[in-house]
C-alpha positions as CSV (number, residue, x, y, z in Angstrom):
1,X,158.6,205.2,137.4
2,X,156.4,202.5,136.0
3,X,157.6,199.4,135.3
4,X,156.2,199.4,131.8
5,X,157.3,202.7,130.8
6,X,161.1,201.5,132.1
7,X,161.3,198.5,130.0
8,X,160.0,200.0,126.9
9,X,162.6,203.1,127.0
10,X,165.4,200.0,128.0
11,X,164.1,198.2,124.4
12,X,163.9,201.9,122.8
13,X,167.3,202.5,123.6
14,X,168.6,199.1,122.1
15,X,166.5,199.2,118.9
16,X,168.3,202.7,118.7
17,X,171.4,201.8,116.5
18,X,169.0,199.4,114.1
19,X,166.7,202.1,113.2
20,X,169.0,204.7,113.0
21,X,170.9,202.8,110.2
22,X,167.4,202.5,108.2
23,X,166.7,206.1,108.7
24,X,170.0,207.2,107.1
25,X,169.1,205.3,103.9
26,X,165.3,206.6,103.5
27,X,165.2,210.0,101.7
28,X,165.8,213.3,103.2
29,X,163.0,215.9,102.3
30,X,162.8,219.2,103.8
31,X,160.7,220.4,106.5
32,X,159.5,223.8,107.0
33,X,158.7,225.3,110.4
34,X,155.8,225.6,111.6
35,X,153.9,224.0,108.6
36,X,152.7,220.2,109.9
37,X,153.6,216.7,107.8
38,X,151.2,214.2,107.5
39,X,153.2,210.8,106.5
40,X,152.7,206.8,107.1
41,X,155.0,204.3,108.3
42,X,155.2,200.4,107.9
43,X,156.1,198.0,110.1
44,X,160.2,198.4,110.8
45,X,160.4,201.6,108.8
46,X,162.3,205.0,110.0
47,X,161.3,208.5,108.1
48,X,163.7,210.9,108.5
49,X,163.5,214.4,107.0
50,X,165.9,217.5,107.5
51,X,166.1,221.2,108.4
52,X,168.5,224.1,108.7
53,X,169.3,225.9,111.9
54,X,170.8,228.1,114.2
55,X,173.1,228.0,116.9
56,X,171.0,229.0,120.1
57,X,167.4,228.6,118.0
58,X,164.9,227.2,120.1
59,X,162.3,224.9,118.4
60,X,159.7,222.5,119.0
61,X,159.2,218.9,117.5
62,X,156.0,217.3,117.7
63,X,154.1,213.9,116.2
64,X,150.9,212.9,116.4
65,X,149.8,209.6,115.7
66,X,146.7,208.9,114.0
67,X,146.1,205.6,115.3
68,X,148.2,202.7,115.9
69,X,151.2,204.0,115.7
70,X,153.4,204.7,118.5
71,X,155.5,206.9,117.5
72,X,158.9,207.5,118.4
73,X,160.9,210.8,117.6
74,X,164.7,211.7,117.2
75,X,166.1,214.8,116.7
76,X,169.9,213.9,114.8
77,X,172.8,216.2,114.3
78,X,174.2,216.5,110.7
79,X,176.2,213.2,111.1
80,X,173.0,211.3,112.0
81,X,174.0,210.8,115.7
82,X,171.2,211.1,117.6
83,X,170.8,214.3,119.9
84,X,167.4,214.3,121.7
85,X,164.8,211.4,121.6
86,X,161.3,210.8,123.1
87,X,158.4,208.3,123.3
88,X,154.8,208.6,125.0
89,X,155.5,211.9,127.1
90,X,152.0,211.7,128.1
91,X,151.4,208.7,128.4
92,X,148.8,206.7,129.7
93,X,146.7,209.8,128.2
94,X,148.2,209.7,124.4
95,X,151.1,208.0,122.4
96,X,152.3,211.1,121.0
97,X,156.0,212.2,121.1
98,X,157.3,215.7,121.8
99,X,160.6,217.5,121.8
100,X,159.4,221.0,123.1
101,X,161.4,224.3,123.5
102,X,164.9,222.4,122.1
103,X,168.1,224.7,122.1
104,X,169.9,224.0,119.1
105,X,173.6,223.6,119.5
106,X,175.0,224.8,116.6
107,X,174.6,226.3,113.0
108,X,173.4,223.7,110.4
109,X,171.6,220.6,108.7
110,X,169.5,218.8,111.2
111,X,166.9,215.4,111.0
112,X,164.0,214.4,112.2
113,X,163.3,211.0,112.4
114,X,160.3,209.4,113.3
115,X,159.5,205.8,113.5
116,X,157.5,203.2,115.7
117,X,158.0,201.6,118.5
118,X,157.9,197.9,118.8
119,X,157.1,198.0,114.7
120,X,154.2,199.5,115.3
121,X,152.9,201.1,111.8
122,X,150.6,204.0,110.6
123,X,149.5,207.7,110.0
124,X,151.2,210.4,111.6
125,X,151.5,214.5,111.9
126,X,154.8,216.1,112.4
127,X,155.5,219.5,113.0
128,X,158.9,221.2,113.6
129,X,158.0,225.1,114.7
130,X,159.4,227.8,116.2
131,X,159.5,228.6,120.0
132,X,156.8,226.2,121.6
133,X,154.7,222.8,119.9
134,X,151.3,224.5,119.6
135,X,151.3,226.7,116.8
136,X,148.5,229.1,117.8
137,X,149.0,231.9,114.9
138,X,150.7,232.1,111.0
139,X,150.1,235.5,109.9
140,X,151.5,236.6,106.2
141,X,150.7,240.3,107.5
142,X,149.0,241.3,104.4
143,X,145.8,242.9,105.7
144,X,145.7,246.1,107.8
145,X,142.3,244.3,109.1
146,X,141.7,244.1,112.8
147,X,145.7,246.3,113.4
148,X,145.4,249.4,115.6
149,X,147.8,252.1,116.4
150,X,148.6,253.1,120.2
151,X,148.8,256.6,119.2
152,X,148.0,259.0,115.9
153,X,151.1,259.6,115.4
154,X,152.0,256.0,114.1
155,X,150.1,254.9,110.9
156,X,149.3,251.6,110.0
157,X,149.4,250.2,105.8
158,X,149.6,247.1,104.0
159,X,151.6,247.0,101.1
160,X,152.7,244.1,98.9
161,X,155.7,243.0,100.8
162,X,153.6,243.3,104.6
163,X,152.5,245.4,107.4
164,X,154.2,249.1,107.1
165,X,154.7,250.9,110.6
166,X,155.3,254.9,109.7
167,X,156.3,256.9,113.1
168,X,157.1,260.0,113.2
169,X,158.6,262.2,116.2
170,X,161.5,262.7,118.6
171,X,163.1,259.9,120.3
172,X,159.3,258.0,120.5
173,X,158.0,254.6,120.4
174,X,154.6,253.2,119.7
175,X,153.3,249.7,118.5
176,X,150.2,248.2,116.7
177,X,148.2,245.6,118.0
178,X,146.0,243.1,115.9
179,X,146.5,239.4,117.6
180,X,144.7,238.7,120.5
181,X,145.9,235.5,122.5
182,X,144.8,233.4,125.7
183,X,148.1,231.8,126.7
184,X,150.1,234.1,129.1
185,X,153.9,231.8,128.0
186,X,154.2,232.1,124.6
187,X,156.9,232.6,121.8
188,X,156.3,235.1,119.2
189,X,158.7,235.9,116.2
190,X,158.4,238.2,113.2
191,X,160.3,239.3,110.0
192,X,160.8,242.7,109.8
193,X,161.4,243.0,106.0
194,X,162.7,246.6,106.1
195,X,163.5,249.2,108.4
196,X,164.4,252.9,107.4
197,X,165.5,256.2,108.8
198,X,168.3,258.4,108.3
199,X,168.4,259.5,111.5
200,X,168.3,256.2,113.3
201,X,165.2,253.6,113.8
202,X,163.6,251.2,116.2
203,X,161.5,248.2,115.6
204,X,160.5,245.4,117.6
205,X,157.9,243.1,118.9
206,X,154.9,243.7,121.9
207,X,153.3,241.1,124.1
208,X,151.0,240.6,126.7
209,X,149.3,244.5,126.1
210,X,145.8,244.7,128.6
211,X,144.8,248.3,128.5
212,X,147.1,250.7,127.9
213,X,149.9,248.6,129.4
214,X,152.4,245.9,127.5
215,X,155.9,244.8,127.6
216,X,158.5,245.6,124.2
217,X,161.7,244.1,123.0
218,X,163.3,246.8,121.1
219,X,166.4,247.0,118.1
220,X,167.6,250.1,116.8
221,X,170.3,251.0,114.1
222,X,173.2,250.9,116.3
223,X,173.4,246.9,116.7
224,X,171.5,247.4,120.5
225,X,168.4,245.8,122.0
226,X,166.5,246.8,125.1
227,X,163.4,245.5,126.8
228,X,160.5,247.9,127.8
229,X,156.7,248.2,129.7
230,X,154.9,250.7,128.5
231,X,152.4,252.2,131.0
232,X,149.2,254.9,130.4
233,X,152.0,256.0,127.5
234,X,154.7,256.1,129.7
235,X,157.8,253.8,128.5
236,X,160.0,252.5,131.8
237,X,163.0,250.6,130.6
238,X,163.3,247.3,132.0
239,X,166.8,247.0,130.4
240,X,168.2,249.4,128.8
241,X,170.2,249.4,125.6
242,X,172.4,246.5,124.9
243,X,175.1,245.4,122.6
244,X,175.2,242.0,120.8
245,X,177.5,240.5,118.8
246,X,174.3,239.0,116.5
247,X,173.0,242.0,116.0
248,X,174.4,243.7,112.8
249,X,174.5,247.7,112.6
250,X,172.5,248.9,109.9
251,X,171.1,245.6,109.0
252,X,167.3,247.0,107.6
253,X,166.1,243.1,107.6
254,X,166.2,240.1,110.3
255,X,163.5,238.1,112.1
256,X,163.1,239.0,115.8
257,X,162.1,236.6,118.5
258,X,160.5,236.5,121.9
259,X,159.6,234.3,124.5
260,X,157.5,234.9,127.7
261,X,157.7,232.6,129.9
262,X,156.2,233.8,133.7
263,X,157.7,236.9,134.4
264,X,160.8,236.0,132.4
265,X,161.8,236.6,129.0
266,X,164.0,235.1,126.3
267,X,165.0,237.1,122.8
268,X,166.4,236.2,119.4
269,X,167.8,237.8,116.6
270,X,167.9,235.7,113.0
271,X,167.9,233.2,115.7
272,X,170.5,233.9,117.6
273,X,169.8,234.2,121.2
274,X,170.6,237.4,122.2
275,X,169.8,238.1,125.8
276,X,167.0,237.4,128.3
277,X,165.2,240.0,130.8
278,X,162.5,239.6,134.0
279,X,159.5,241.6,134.3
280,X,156.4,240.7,136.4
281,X,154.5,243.5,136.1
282,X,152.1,242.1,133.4
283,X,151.0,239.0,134.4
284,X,147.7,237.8,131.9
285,X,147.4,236.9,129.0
286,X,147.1,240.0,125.9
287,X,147.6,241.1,122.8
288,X,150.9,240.7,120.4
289,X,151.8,243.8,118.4
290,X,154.8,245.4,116.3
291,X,156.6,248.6,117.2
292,X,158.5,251.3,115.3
293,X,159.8,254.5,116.9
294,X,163.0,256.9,116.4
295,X,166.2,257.6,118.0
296,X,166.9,260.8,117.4
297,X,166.6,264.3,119.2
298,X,165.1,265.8,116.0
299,X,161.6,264.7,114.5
300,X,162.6,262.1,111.7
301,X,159.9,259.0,110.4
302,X,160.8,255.5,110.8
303,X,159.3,253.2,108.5
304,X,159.3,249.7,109.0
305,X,157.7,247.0,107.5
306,X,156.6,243.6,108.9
307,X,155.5,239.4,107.6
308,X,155.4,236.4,108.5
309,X,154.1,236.4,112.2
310,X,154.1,233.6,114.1
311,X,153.1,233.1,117.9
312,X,153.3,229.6,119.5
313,X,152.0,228.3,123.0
314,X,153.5,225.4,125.1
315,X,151.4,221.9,125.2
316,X,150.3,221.5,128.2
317,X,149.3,218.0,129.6
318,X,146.3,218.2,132.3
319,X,147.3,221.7,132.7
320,X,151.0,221.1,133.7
321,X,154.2,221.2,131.3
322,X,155.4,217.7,130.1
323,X,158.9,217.2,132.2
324,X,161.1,215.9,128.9
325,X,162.2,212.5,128.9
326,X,165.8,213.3,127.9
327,X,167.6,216.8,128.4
328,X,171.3,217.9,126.5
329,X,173.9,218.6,129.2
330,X,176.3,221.2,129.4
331,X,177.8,224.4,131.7
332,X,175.5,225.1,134.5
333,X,174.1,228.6,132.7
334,X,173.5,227.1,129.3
335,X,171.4,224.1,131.3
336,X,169.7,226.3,133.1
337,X,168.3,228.0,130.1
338,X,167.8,225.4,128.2
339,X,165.6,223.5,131.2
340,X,163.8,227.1,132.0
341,X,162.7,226.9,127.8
342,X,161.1,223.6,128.4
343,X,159.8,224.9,131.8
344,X,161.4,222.5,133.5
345,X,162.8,225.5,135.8
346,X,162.0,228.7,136.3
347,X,163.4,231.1,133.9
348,X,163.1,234.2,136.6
349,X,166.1,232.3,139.1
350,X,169.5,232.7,139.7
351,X,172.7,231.1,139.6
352,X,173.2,230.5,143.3
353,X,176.2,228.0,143.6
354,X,178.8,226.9,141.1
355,X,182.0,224.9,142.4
356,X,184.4,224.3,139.6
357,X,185.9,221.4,141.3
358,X,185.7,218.9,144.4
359,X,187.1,215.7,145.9
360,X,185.8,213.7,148.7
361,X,187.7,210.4,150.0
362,X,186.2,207.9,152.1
363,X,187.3,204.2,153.6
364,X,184.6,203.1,155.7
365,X,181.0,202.0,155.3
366,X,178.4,204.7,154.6
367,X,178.1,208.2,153.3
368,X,180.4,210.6,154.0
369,X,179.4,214.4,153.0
370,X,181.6,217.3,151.8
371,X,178.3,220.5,152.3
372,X,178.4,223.1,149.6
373,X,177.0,226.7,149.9
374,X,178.1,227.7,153.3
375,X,174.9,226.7,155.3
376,X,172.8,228.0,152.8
377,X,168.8,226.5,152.8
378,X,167.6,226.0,149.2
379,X,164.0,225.1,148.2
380,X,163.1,224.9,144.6
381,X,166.3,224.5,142.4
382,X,168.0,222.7,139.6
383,X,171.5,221.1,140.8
384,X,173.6,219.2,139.4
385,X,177.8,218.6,137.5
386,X,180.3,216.2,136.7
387,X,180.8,213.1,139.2
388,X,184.0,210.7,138.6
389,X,184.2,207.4,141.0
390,X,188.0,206.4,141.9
391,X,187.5,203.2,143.5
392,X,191.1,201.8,144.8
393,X,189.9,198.0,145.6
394,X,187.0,196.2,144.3
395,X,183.9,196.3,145.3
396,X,180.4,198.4,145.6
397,X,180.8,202.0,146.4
398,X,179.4,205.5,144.5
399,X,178.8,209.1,144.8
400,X,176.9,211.4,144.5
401,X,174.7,214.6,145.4
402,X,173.4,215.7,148.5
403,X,170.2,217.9,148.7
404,X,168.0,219.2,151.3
405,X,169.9,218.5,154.0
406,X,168.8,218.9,157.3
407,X,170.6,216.8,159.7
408,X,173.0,213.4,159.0
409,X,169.4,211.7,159.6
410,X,167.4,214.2,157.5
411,X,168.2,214.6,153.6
412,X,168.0,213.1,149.9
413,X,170.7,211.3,148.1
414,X,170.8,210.9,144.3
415,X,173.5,208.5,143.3
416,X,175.9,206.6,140.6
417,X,178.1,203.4,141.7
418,X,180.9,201.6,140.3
419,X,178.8,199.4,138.5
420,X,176.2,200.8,136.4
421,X,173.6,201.4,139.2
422,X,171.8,204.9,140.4
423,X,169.4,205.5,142.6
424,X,167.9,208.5,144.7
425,X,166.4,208.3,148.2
426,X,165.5,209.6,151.2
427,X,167.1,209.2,154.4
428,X,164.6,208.8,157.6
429,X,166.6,208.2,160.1
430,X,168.9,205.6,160.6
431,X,168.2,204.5,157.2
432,X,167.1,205.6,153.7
433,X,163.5,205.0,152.6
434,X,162.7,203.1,149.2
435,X,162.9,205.8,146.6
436,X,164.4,205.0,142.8
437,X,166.1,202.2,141.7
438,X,168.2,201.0,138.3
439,X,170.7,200.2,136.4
440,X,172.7,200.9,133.3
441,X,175.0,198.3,132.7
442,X,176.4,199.9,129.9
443,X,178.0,203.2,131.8
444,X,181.5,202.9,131.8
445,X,182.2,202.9,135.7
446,X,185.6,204.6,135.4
447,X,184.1,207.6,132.9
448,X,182.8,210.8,134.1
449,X,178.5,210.5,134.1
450,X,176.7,213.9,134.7
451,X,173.7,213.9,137.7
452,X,171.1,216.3,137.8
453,X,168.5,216.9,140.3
454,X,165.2,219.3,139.5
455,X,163.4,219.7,142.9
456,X,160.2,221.7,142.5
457,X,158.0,221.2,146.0
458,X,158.1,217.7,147.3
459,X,158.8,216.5,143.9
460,X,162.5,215.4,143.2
461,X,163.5,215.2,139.3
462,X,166.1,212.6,138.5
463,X,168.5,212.5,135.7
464,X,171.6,210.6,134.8
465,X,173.4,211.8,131.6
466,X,170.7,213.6,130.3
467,X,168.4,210.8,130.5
468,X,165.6,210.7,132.9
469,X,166.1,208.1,135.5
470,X,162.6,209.3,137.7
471,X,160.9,210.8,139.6
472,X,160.3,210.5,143.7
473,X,158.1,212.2,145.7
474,X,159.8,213.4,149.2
475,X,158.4,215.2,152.7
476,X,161.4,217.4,152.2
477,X,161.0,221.2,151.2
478,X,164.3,222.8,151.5
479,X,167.8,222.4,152.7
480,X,171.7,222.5,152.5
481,X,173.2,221.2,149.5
482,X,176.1,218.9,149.0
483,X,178.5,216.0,147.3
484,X,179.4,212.6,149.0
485,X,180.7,209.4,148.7
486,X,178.7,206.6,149.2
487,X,180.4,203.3,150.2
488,X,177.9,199.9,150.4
489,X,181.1,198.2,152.5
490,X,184.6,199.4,153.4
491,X,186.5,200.2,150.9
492,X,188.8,203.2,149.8
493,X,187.0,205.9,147.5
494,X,187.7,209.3,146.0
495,X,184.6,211.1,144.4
496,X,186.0,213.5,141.8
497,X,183.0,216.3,141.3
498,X,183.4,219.2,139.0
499,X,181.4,221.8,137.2
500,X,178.9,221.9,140.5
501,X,176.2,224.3,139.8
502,X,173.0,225.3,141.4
503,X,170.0,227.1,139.8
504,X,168.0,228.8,142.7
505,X,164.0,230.1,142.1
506,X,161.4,231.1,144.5
C-alpha cells in the first residue's frame, strides 16, 4: 500500500472521535434513496443526515466532490457509532468516497455523515440508493410508452396509481418489457402497488431478456418465491417455490428486489433478503420487465399493478470493482454475502470449509502449522475467522492463517502478533519475501482480532478487523489451507482460532 494513502487513513482514524462529536450536534435532515444531495462544507465541519432501513437491505452511499474537497464518508448506526467509513477509493484517479452494496444490519434510524479530510472544505453530491452507487433508471411507471407484452394474453395499461399487468389463463406467466440497459450486474427493485386474484396470483420482476429468453423472480399468494428462465416461451424453474418468513400471505402490496451479479442472484422482499439463486444461462446485458401470471388449474385474471422502478449499476473504476476500504465482520455465510454484494467475491461459490474451533501450541522459533481441509487445493477464495494469541512469557510471537500451501518452503502467511503488528508474506524458501508490513498499536494483544484473506489470482487481499491492511501480489495460484503459530524467538504460544470459514469460487 502507498505510503501516503497509509498515513492519511492512520490520521483519518484519529480525527475519527473529533468529528464524530461535531456531527452529532449539526442537524439531522432526511435523505431519500436514490435522489442525490448537493451540500457544502467549511473547514472542520461534519454534515450528517439520517435514513430508515431494513435489516438485510443492501444500499449504496456515494459523494462526489465538486472541487476541493476531499471528502470523507461514514455510515453511523442509530447511536452515532460509526459502522462503515471510507476515503479516496479511487484514488490517485478521483477523491470521491463510496460505500457500495452495504448490508444493513438491522431495522432502523441510520446517518450519513460526510465531512473533509484534513479540513478540507467545499461542494459535494451525496447519494444514498438502493442496490448499487450508479443510479441508471427512476421510473414513476405512469406511461404505457415504450412497455410490451411477451404474449396477447397479458395486457398492458396505465392508470393513476402505475403500470397495470392483466393476465389471464391457467397456471401461466408472462412479463412486460420497457427498460433496456447496458450493464450485465445490476439491481433492480419495484413496488407492486396491488396484486389481485381470487384464485391465487403471481408477480415479480425480469432481467437480462435478449430475444425470447430472460431470467424471473417470482411471488405468489401463498407467501413463496421462485426464480425462473424463460426460453422460446418455455418456463424452466431454476428454483422452485420457496417459503420465507418475510414474505406475508396475501399481502397485495410490497417492493420486490433483485440483484444480478454474474451468474448469481440476490432477492428482497420490503427489503428483507429473502434468498439467492445461480443461473448462467443468460450472460449479456437486456432488458428489465414486470410479470404477472396465475396459480390456479382454472383460467382466472391476475391483475397487478406496478411504480416506482428503480435499476442501479455498480461503479466501476478503470473497468474493475473498487475493493472497499473497510468491510463489517461476522459468521462466515453472512460475510460471504455481504463481500459477493460489493463484488469483492464471487456470489456463484460455495462454503467449502468451516472449523468452529482450533488450537495450535508452539515453543520454539518459527511457524508451526495445524493444515485445514484434508489436502484440499484451493484457488480463488475468501478465508478467514477469529484468531486469539495466548502468549505464556514475554516476548514477540503471533498467529495466524496459512494459504496456498505447497510445501513447508512454498506458501503465504497473513499474520497478527502480541503487539499490535500484522503483516502478510510469502515464503521462498528458507525465508519469507518482503510482502505487507504494519502496525496497530492500539489492538488489545490479549483480545480476539478477526483476519481475513480475499485471494483472487496472484492477488492476495488483506484485512485485519474489517479494515484493509493491503494488498500483495504473489506467484502463488492455489493450495492447502491452514492456521499457525508464528514465534519471532522461543517462547511458549497457544493460537486460539475459531469460526474458520472458507468461501470457495472458480
Amino acid at each position: 500500500m502507498d505510503a501516503g494513502i497509509l498515513m492519511k487513513r492512520l490520521l483519518l482514524l484519529l480525527s475519527a472521535s473529533l468529528i464524530l462529536s461535531a456531527s452529532l450536534a449539526a442537524a439531522q435532515d432526511n435523505l431519500t434513496f436514490n435522489a442525490p444531495v448537493r451540500g457544502e462544507i467549511t473547514p472542520g465541519q461534519a454534515v450528517t443526515r439520517s435514513f430508515s432501513g431494513r435489516a438485510g437491505q443492501v444500499i449504496s452511499l456515494l459523494v462526489n466532490s465538486a472541487g476541493t474537497l476531499d471528502p470523507v464518508l461514514t455510515l453511523l448506526n442509530a447511536d452515532g457509532a460509526p459502522i462503515l467509513s471510507d476515503d479516496d477509493f479511487a484514488w490517485p484517479e478521483a477523491g470521491d468516497s463510496l460505500l457500495q452494496g452495504v448490508t444493513l444490519p438491522y431495522t432502523g434510524r441510520y446517518s450519513v455523515q460526510v465531512s473533509g479530510f484534513d479540513d478540507t472544505a467545499g461542494q459535494y453530491t451525496l447519494t444514498v440508493s438502493e442496490g448499487y452507487a450508479i443510479v441508471a433508471e427512476t421510473l414513476p411507471l405512469d406511461s404505457t410508452d415504450g412497455w410490451t407484452a411477451t404474449a396477447s394474453s397479458m395486457q398492458v395499461q396505465s392508470t393513476e396509481d402505475g403500470l397495470l399487468l392483466s393476465m389471464r389463463g391457467v397456471r401461466a406467466s408472462e412479463a412486460a418489457f420497457g427498460v433496456s440497459t447496458t450493464s450485465t450486474d445490476l439491481a433492480a427493485f419495484v413496488d407492486v402497488v396491488n396484486v389481485s386474484n381470487p384464485s391465487g396470483w403471481v408477480a415479480g420482476l425480469a432481467l437480462r431478456r435478449s430475444d425470447d429468453a430472460y431470467n424471473a423472480v417470482q411471488i405468489n399468494s401463498e407467501g413463496r418465491w421462485r426464480f425462473v428462465r424463460m426460453e422460446d416461451g418455455e418456463q424452466i424453474v431454476v428454483r422452485d417455490w420457496t417459503s420465507h418468513p418475510a414474505i406475508v400471505p396475501g399481502q397485495a402490496s410490497f417492493r420486490l428486489g433483485a440483484f444480478a451479479k454474474g451468474s448469481a442472484f440476490d432477492f428482497f422482499y420490503d427489503g428483507s433478503f429473502i434468498g439467492s439463486a445461480s443461473d448462467g444461462t443468460l450472460t449479456e446485458a437486456g432488458e428489465v420487465g414486470l410479470v404477472a401470471g396465475t396459480i390456479s388449474s382454472i383460467s382466472s385474471e391476475t391483475r397487478a399493478t406496478f411504480a416506482n422502478l428503480v435499476i442501479t449499476r455498480p461503479l466501476q473504476v478503470d473497468g474493475q470493482m473498487p475493493v472497499p476500504q473497510q468491510i463489517t465482520v461476522g459468521d462466515g455465510m453472512a460475510m460471504a454475502q455481504s463481500l459477493a454484494r460489493r463484488h469483492v467475491v464471487h456470489g456463484d461459490g460455495q462454503m467449502a470449509l468451516t472449523v468452529p474451533e482450533a488450537s495450535i501450541n508452539y515453543v520454539r522459533p518459527g511457524v508451526n502449522r495445524l493444515m485445514l481441509g484434508q489436502g484440499t487445493q484451493f484457488g480463488d477464495f475468501a478465508y478467514g475467522g477469529t484468531v486469539r494469541i495466548n502468549q505464556l512469557t514475554p516476548g514477540q510471537t503471533g498467529c495466524g492463517l496459512v494459504m496456498r500451501y505447497n510445501s513447508d518452503t512454498d506458501y503465504a502467511l497473513a499474520w497478527l502478533d502480541g503487539q499490535g503488528a500484522y503483516g502478510l508474506s510469502q515464503r521462498d524458501g528458507d525465508e519469507f519475501a518482503p510482502g505487507l508490513y504494519g502496525e496497530k498499536p492500539a489492538l488489545d494483544p490479549a483480545a480476539s482480532h478477526q483476519l481475513l484473506v480475499i485471494a483472487s489470482g496472484p492477488t492476495l487481499y488483506f484485512y485485519v478487523d474489517g479494515m484493509s491492511a493491503g494488498q500483495l501480489e504473489t506467484t502463488l495460484t492455489e493450495g492447502q489451507v491452514g492456521a499457525a503459530v508464528v514465534n519471532f524467538e522461543g517462547l511458549e504460544t497457544t493460537c486460539s482460532f475459531s469460526n474458520l470459514w472458507l468461501w470457495r469460487w472458480e
